[in-house]
N, C-alpha and C positions, 0 to 999 in steps of 0.2 A: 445506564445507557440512555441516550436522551433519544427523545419522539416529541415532534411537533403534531398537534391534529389539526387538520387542514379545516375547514369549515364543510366542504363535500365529505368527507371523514368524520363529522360529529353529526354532520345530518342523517348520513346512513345507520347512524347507530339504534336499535332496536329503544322505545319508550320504556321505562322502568318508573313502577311505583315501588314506594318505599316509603323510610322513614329517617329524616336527620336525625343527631342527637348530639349531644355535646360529654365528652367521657373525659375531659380533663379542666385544669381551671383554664388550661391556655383558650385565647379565643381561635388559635388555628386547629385546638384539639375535637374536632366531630368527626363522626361516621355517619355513613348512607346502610341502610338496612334496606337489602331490596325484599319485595313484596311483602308488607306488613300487613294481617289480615285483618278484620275487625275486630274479633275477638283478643287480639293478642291487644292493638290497640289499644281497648277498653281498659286490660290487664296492666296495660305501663301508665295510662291516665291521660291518652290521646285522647282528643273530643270527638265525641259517635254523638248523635242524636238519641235524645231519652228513652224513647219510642224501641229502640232498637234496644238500647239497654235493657228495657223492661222484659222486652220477646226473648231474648236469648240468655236472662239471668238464670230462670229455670232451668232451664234444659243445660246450661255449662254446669250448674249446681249436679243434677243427675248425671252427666257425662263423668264427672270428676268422681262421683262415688261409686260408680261402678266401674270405669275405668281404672289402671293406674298412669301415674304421671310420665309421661314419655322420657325421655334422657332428652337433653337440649345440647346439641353442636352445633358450634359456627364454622366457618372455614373463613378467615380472615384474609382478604386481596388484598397486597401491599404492593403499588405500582415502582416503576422507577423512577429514573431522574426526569424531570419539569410535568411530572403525570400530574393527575389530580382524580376527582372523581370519572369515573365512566371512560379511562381509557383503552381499558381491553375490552376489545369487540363481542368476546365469548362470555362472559360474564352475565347478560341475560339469560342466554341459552341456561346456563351454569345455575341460574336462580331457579327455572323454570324444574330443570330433574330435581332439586335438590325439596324443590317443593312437593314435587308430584310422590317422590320418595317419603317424606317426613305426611304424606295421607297415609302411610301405610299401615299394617298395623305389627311394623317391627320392632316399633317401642324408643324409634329414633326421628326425634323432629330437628330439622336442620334449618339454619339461616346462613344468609351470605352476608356480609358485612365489608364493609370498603373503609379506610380510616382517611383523613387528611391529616398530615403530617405537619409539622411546622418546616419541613423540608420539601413539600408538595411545590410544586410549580417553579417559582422561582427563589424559592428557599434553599432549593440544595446546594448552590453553591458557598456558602456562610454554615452548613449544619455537619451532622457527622451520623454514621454508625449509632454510636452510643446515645445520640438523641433521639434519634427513630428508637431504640429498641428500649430508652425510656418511656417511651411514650407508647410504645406498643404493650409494654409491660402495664402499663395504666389503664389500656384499654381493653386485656386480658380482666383485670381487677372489677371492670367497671362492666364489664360483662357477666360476672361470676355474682357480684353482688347484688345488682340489679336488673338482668335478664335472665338469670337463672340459668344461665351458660353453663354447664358440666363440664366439658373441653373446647378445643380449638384447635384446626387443622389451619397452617401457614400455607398460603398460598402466595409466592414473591415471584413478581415478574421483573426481568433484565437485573437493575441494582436492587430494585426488593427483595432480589433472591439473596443480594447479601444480610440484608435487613434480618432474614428469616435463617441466615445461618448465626449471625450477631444472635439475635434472639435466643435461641436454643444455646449457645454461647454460655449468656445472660442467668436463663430459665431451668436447665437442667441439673437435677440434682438440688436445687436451691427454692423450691417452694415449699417448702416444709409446713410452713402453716397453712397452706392451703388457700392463700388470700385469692390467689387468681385461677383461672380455666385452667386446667394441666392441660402441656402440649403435647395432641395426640400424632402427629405426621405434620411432614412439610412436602409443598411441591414447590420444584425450581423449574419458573417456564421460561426460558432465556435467558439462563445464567453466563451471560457474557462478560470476557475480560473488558471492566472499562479499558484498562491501561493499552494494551491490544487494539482495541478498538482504535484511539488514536496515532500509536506508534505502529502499527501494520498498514496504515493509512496516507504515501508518500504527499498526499497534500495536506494533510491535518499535523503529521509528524512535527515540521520544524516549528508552527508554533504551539502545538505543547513542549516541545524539551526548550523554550523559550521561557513558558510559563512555569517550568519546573523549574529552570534555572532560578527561576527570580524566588522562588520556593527556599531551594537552598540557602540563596542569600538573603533571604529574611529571618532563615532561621541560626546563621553563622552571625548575625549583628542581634542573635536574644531577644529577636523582634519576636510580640505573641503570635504565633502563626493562625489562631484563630480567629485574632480580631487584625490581623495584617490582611488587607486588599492586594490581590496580586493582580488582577487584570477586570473586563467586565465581558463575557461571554457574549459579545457582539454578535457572533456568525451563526448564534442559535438565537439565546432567548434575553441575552441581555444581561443576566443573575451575575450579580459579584461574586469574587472567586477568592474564597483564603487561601491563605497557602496552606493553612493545615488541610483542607480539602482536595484543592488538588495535587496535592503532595501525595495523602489516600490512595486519589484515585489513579496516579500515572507514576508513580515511583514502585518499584520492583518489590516486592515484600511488603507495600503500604497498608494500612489498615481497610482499604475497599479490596486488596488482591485476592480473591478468595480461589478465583478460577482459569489462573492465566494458564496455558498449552504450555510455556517454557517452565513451569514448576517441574520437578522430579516427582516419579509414583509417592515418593514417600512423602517430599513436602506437602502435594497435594492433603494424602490422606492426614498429615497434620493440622492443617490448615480446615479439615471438615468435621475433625475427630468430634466436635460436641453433637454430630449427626448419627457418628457409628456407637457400636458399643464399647463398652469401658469392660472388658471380661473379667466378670467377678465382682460386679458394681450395678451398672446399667444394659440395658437390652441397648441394640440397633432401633433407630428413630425409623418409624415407615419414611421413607423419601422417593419421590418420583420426579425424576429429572425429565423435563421436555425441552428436545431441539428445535429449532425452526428449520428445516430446509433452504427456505427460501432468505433468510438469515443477512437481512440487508448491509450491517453492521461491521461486517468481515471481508475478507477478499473473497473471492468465487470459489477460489481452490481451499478452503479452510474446512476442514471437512467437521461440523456441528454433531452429527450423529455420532462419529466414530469419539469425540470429545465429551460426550453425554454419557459414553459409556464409561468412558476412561473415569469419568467423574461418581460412578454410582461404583466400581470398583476401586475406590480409593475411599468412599465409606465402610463398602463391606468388608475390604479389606482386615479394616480396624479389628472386627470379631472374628476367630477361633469358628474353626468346620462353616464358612460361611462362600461358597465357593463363587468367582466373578461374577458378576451381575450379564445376565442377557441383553438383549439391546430387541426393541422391536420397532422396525420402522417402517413407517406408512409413505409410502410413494405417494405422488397426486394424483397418482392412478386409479388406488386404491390398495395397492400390491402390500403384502404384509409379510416379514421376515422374523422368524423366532427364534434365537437358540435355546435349548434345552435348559430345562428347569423345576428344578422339583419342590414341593408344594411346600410356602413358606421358609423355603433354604436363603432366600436374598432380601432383605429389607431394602436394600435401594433397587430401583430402578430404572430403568431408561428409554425412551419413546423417541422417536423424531414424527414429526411431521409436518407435511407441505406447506405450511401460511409460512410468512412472512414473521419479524422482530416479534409482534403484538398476534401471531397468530390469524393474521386478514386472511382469509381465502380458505381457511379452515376452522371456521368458529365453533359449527355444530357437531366436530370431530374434538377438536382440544378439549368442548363438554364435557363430550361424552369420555373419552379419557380421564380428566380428571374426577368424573361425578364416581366412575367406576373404582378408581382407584382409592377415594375417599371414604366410599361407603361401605369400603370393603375392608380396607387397610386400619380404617383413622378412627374405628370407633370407644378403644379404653386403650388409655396411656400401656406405654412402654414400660418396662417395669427398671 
């Protein structure tokens, strides 16, 4: 789903230190590592002052031998379409528990890590699914090897939620050697249908089934539809459009369709299966669906909560004695509504609440939601 950020929009956003780094040979492949301490720092071979080195070599020496070594999780934020760094508002907040948590002494130290994609900004129109979720797969690898990463909780906002179901797609069942972080839970924070998105939209509609047209007929004259230009995304950001992409994203059953309202329960639950269980194979992936209320993206009447649920019961559906998933949603009131639920019976689940697409007007709420949900759900793989 695409988000422009306004300039009043990036200024309000909260200061974050961190750390770049570069986890592929591509030069679009880095990530942002919010709050990197000094010691950790020191640990990867960021420049600290000598002085500082000297003072704390001892005493990391006696921590570590009387200590043991903590478990190391990341939760990995894969934005949507034209994101880049720092486009979700809660994402500081999000750094802030996750840190305040990992002082603890639960034996769980966590980081938040943000990736740029080579589909980041203006990329996604020319990229696909399976390139993000190569590249996310690399950046699993290059966490594991060199950050001492033990797992990793997906965190996909709008199309990163499809990212993050590709991924598990990609990832399950299929690490065997263990090269990369096992994936321990996913959260989907605005899993909206692209296609929906434009076709529910009587001013956006005719020029996308315009643009699909021309889709089709590039792909009836054997044109490559990945390297065929079908138009240039004027009305947003400009990005070139293949027709295999927006083909993905607005053709009924495309490779972007993960979460469209006119799927059947069952298509659905097909279409998520590498999320649920495989009974007699694999466990239910922990998953935590988040609606937005306030949900700019859709018509007024499209109701996101009651689709949030519909979507975490087409997971759990998948596994044997696993009964519908509850739905708890938060009014901007505060108001909180639970149906019944008994302890550990649903791996998916389902939240709404009051912000907006990107979660604005609810930031230190979506946190708190998801810090809860991660540190409680996403700590050893699924079996």
């Amino acid at each position: 789903m695409f988000h422009h950020q306004s300039i009043d929009e990036m200024s309000d956003l909260p200061r974050s230190k961190g750390e770049l780094f570069r986890y592929a040979d591509s030069a679009a492949c880095v990530a942002f590592e919010f709050d990197l301490s000094r010691d950790e720092a020191e640990r990867r071979g960021v420049a600290v002052d000598e002085e500082t080195s000297a003072k704390t070599a001892d005493a990391d020496a006696d921590a570590s031998a009387s200590k043991k070594r903590k478990t190391k999780l990341a939760v990995v934020a894969v934005g949507g379409l034209t994101d880049g760094f720092f486009a979700l508002p809660y994402l500081p907040d999000l750094a802030e528990l996750l840190k305040a948590d990992g002082k603890s002494d639960e034996g769980v130290e966590w980081s938040l890590i943000t990736p740029l994609l080579s589909s980041s900004h203006r990329g996604w129109g020319t990229s696909s699914l399976d390139r993000d979720a190569d590249e996310l797969l690399e950046l699993s690898a290059h966490l594991k090897a060199y950050r001492g990463v033990d797992g990793i909780a997906l965190l996909g906002h709008s199309t990163g939620c499809q990212d993050a179901v590709r991924y598990a797609e990609r990832e399950r069942g299929r690490n065997i050697a263990g090269e990369r972080a096992p994936l321990l839970g996913v959260v989907l924070q605005a899993p909206v249908s692209d296609r929906e998105c434009f076709f529910l939209d009587p001013e956006a509609a005719p020029l996308a089934q315009r643009r699909l047209d021309r889709c089709r007929e590039a792909m009836k004259e054997d044109k490559d539809p990945e390297a065929t230009v079908i138009d240039f995304m004027t009305e947003w950001d400009g990005a070139p459009l293949s027709a295999a992409r927006w083909f993905s994203l607005t053709e009924k059953g495309g490779d972007d369709d993960y979460f469209s309202s006119d799927f059947s329960d069952a298509e659905l639950s097909e279409k998520l299966r590498a999320l649920g269980g495989d009974v007699g194979k694999t466990s239910a992936l922990p998953t935590l669906i988040i609606a937005s209320l306030r949900e700019q993206y859709l018509p007024k009447e499209y109701d996101t909560a009651a689709h949030a649920r519909r979507l975490a019961d087409a997971i759990n559906r998948q596994t044997r004695s696993i009964p519908p998933s509850s739905l708890r949603r938060r009014s901007e009131e505060g108001e909180e509504e639970e149906g019944e639920r008994g302890p550990g019976s649903s791996k998916a689940e389902a939240v709404a609440l009051g912000g907006d697409h990107a979660l604005r007007g609810a930031e230190a709420e979506a946190a708190r939601v998801i810090f809860d949900f991660i540190s409680t759900k996403c700590l050893r793989p699924p079996l």
